[in-house]
KOLGUDREN-896529 format. One line per 10 residues: number of its first residue (from 1); their letters; for each residue z, x, y of C-alpha. Coordinates in steps of 0.05 Angstrom, whole numbers, plus 5000, padded with zeros to 4 digits. Layout:
<nodes>
NUM> a> Z/X/Y  ... $
</nodes>
This chain:
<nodes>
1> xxxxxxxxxx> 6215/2530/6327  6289/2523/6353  6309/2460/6313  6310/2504/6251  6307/2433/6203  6263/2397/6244  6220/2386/6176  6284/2352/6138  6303/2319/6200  6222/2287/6210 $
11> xxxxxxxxxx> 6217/2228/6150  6188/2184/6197  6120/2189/6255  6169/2157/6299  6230/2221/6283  6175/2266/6281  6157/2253/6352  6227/2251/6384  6243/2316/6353  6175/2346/6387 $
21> xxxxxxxxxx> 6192/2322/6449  6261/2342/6439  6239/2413/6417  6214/2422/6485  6267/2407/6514  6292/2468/6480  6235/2512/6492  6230/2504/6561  6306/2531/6582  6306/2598/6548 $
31> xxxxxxxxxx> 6343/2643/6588  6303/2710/6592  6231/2665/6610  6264/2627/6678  6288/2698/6708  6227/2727/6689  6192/2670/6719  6244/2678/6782  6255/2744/6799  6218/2790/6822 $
41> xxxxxxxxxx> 6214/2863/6844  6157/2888/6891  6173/2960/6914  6243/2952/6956  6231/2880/6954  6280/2845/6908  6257/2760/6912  6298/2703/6874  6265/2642/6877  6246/2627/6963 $
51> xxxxxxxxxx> 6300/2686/6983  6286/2759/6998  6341/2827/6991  6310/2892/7010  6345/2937/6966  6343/2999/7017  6391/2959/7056  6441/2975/7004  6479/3035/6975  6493/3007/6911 $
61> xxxxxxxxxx> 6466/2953/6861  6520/2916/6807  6504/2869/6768  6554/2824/6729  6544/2761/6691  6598/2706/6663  6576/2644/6614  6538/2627/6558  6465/2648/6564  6489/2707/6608 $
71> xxxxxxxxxx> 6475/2764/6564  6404/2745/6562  6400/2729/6640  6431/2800/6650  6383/2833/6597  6327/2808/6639  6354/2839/6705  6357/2895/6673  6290/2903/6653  6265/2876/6726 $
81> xxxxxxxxxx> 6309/2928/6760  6322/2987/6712  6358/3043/6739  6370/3009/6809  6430/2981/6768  6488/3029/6788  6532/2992/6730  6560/2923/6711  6587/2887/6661  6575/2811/6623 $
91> xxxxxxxxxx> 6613/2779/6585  6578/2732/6534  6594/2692/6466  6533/2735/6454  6522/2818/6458  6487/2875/6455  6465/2936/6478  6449/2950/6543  6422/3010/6583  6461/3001/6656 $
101> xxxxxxxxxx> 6510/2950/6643  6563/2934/6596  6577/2883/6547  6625/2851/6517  6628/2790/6479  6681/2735/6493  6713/2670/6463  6693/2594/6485  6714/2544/6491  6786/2574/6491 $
111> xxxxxxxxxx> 6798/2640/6523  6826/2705/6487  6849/2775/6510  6786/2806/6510  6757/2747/6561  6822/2778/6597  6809/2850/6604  6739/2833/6605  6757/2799/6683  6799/2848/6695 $
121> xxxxxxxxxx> 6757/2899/6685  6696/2859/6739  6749/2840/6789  6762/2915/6795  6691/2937/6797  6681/2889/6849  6739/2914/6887  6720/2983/6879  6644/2975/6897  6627/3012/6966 $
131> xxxxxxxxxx> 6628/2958/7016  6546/2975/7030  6530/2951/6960  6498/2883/6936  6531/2846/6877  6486/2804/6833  6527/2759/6799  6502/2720/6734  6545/2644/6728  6527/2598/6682 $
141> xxxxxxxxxx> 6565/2544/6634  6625/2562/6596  6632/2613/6651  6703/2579/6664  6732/2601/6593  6693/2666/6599  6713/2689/6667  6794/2692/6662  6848/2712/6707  6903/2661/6701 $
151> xxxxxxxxxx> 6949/2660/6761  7019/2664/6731  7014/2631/6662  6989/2650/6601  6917/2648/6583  6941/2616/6515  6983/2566/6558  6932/2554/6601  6880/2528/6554  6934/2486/6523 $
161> xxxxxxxxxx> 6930/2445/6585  6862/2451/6600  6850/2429/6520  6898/2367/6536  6860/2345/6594  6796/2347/6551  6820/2302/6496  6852/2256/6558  6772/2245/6571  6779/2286/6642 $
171> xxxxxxxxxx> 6703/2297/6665  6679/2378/6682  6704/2362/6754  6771/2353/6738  6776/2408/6690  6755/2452/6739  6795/2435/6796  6850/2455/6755  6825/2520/6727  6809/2537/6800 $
181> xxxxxxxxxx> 6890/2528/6814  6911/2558/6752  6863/2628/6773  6860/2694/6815  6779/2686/6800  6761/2617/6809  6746/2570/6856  6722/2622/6909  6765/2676/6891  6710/2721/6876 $
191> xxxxxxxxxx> 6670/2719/6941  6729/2739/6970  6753/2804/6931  6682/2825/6947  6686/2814/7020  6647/2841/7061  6598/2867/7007  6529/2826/7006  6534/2766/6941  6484/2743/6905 $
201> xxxxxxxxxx> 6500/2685/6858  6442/2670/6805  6463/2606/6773  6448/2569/6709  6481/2492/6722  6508/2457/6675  6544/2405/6721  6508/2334/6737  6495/2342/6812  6490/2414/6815 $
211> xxxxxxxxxx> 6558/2420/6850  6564/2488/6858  6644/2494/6872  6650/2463/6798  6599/2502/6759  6639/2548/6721  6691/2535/6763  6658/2564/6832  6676/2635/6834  6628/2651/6894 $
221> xxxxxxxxxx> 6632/2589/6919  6680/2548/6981  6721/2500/6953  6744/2441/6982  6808/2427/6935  6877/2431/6938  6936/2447/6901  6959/2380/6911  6889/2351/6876  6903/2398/6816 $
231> xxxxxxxxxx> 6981/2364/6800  6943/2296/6821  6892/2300/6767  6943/2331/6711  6993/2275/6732  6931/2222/6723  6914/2242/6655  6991/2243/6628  6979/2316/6611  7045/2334/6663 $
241> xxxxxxxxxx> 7081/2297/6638  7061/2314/6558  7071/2382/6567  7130/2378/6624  7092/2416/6666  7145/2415/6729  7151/2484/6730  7077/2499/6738  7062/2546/6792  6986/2537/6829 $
251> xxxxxxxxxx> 6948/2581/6876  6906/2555/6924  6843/2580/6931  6806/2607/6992  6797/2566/7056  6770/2625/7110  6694/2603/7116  6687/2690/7132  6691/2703/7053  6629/2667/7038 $
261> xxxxxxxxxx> 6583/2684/7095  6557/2742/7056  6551/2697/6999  6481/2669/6973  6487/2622/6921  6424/2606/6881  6405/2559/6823  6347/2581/6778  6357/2531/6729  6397/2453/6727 $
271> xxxxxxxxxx> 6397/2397/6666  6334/2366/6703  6295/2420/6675  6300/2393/6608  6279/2332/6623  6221/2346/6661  6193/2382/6611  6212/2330/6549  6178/2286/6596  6105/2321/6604 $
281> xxxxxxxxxx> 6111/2333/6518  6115/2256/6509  6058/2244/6558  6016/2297/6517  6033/2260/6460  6014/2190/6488  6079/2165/6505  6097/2139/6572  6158/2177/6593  6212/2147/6639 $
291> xxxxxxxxxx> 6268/2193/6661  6339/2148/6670  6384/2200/6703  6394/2278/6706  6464/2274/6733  6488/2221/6671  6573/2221/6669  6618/2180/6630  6642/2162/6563  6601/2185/6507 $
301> xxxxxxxxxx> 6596/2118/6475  6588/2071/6539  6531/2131/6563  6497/2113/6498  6503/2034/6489  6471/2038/6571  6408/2093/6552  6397/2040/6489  6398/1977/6527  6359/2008/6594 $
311> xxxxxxxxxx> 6291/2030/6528  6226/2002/6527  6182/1978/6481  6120/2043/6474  6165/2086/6519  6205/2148/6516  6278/2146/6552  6300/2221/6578  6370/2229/6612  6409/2291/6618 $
321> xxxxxxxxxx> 6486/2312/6627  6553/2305/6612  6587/2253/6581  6661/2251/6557  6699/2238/6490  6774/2216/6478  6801/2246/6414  6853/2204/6380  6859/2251/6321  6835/2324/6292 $
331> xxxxxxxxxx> 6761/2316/6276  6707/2355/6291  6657/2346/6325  6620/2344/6399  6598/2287/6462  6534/2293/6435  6548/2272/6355  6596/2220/6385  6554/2182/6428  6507/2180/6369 $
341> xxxxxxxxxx> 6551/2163/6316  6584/2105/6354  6522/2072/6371  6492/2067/6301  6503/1998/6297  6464/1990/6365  6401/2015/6354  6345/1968/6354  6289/1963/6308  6227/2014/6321 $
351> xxxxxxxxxx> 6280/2063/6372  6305/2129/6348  6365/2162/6386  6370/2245/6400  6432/2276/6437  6434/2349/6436  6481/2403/6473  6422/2458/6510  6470/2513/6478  6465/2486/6411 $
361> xxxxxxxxxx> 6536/2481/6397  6559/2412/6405  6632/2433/6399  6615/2445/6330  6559/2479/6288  6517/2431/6306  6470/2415/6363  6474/2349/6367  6451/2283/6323  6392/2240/6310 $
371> xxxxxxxxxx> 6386/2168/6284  6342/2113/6275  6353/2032/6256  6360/2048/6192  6416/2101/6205  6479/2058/6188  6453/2022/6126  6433/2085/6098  6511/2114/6108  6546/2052/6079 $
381> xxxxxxxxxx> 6497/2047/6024  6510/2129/6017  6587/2117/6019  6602/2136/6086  6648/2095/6135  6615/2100/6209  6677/2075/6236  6723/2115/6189  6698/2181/6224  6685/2155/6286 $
391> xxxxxxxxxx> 6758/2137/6286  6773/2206/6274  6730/2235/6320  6695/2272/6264  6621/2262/6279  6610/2330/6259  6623/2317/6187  6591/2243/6191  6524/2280/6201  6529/2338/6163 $
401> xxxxxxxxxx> 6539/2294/6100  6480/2241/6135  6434/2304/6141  6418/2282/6209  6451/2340/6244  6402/2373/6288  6414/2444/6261  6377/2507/6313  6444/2563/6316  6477/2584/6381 $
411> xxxxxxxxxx> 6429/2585/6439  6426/2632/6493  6414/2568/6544  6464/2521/6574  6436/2464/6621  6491/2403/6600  6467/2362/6547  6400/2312/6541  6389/2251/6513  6322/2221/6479 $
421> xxxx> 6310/2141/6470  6239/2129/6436  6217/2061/6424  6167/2036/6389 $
</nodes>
């Protein structure tokens, strides 16, 4: 079981079943299952998903791997490929031991030194590689604070900014576009140090669209952005100004289409994949199961108000994605627990409302939240303000007092972040 209280968090039939359904959601992303499922090695023969590498066509085989959930995607390749792997490194919030490639275990959401030397490190592997190898590359969410390599600044100044856009409510595109200009990785940067060696990107989205440019910030990927964008967007949100950011120096990422044409990017796994899978557990269980949106954007507590209002009666709502939270003061707490918490008052007799982060760490130590019509009486009967912490923007403490934080540890996955409507 990955909700690890699902039993506290199950009073009711109608909990009970939205935490099954939401369970597998969890069960169906694990990490080491889809590249098992995806890749596979016959003889020479190296297939991911509908494309084909025949590894005698190569000298060498690296393998490297950036983002939450990439330790476990790595661990997998290693165990498909064994001693093909000439060497490689991943760097993880996660570790371990490995036989072929190294690992090292990094900081998110904020970067630190060892997320540093930890890019480093790759970007001179890749450089170094013979130009007759093939590069397997692991990306998946987070990868952005995970893979490094500011381009004259500070990684500590850096995610200043990039933590100032993020309580300005700027969405995963514009936090990207501005990492890409900020970086000697990003936004394509890595396709071309390992020009003209054969790329393979293997790709765990957690970006509503599948955009590959933005997930974790595109490092293998052509990128249609300026410069100019990256001031636009920091101007926007008031963050240049905040910070008086006039002196800020960007690099603009690669434009020469010949960097990427020994590039494949694939995705083996997107936030739809939650979905589809909460969706055949509620039709096992009876329900009717309508799926709203895998590509859901916007404020946390508008996203929430909509998925409540667009329910049916004896009908299961499923959306996944990534939503957006303003912080007006120093709570703690994640999109996930906000949308909840702010739309206590709004859920309707006989519905029960599940958001949960896929890595199980809604910014917090927390997945996400649960609630039900009687949610809000229960707090102001139990002494809690609603408003109070919403005001604060500590959701995170709301529920852990409420007990309806959905409690499962950090996850190995990271696919955005679903959302479960059940209605009576």
């Amino acid at each position: 079981m990955v909700i690890k209280n699902f039993v506290q968090l199950a009073t009711t039939p109608l909990r009970r079943t939205a935490l099954e359904i939401v369970e597998a959601g969890f069960q169906a992303i694990r990490t080491r299952d889809v590249v098992q499922a995806q890749v596979k090695l016959d003889g020479s023969i190296l297939r991911i998903k509908d494309k084909e590498f025949n590894l005698d066509n190569y000298s060498h085989l690296y393998v490297f791997g950036a983002g939450k959930g990439a330790f476990d995607a790595v661990a997998q390749l290693e165990a498909i490929l064994g001693e093909m792997i000439t060497y490689g490194v991943v760097i993880d919030v996660r570790g371990g031991q490995l036989k072929r490639v190294g690992s090292a275990v990094g900081t998110h959401p904020d970067p630190s030194q060892v997320n540093v030397e930890t890019t480093s490190l790759i970007m001179k592997m890749v450089q170094d590689a013979p130009a007759t190898s093939l590069i397997l590359f692991v990306i998946t969410g987070g990868g952005s604070a995970l893979l490094t390599a500011p381009f004259e600044i500070g990684y500590r100044s850096k995610a200043k900014i990039i933590d100032s856009l993020m309580a300005a409510d700027a969405n995963i595109y514009e936090l990207n576009v501005v990492r890409k200009h900020l970086s000697m990785i990003k936004g394509g940067r890595l396709a071309k140090l390992a020009y003209p060696r054969q790329v393979v990107s293997l790709i765990f989205s957690d970006v509503p669209g599948n955009d590959v440019s933005t997930i974790a910030s595109g490092p293998t990927s052509l990128d249609s952005t300026t410069n100019e964008d990256a001031a636009a967007i920091l101007k926007r949100r008031g963050v240049w100004k905040d910070l008086s950011l006039e002196a800020l120096e960007f690099s603009e990422t690669p434009k020469d289409s010949k960097y990427f044409e020994k590039v494949t990017n694939i995705i083996l796994q997107d936030p739809s994949s939650v979905v589809f899978a909460m969706q055949d557990r509620a039709r096992e269980l009876g329900w009717p199961a309508r799926i709203y949106a895998t590509d859901l954007q916007g404020e946390a507590e508008k996203v929430g108000l909509v998925l409540l209002a667009s329910s049916k009666k004896a009908q299961v709502l499923l959306a996944s994605g990534e939503t957006t939270v303003k912080v007006t003061d120093g709570g703690v707490g994640g999109r996930c627990q906000h949308l909840v918490l702010a739309n206590l008052r709004n859920i309707k007799p006989g519905q029960v409302l599940v958001a949960a982060a896929s890595d199980g760490h809604d910014n917090s130590d927390s997945a996400g939240a649960i609630a039900d019509e009687n949610s809000f009486h229960r707090a102001v009967n139990g002494g809690l303000d609603p408003d109070d912490f919403l005001h604060r923007a500590d959701s995170f403490e709301f529920f852990q007092k409420q007990g309806d934080s959905l409690q499962t540890g950090l996850l190995e996955s990271n696919v955005a972040d679903f959302f479960l409507i059940l209605q009576q």
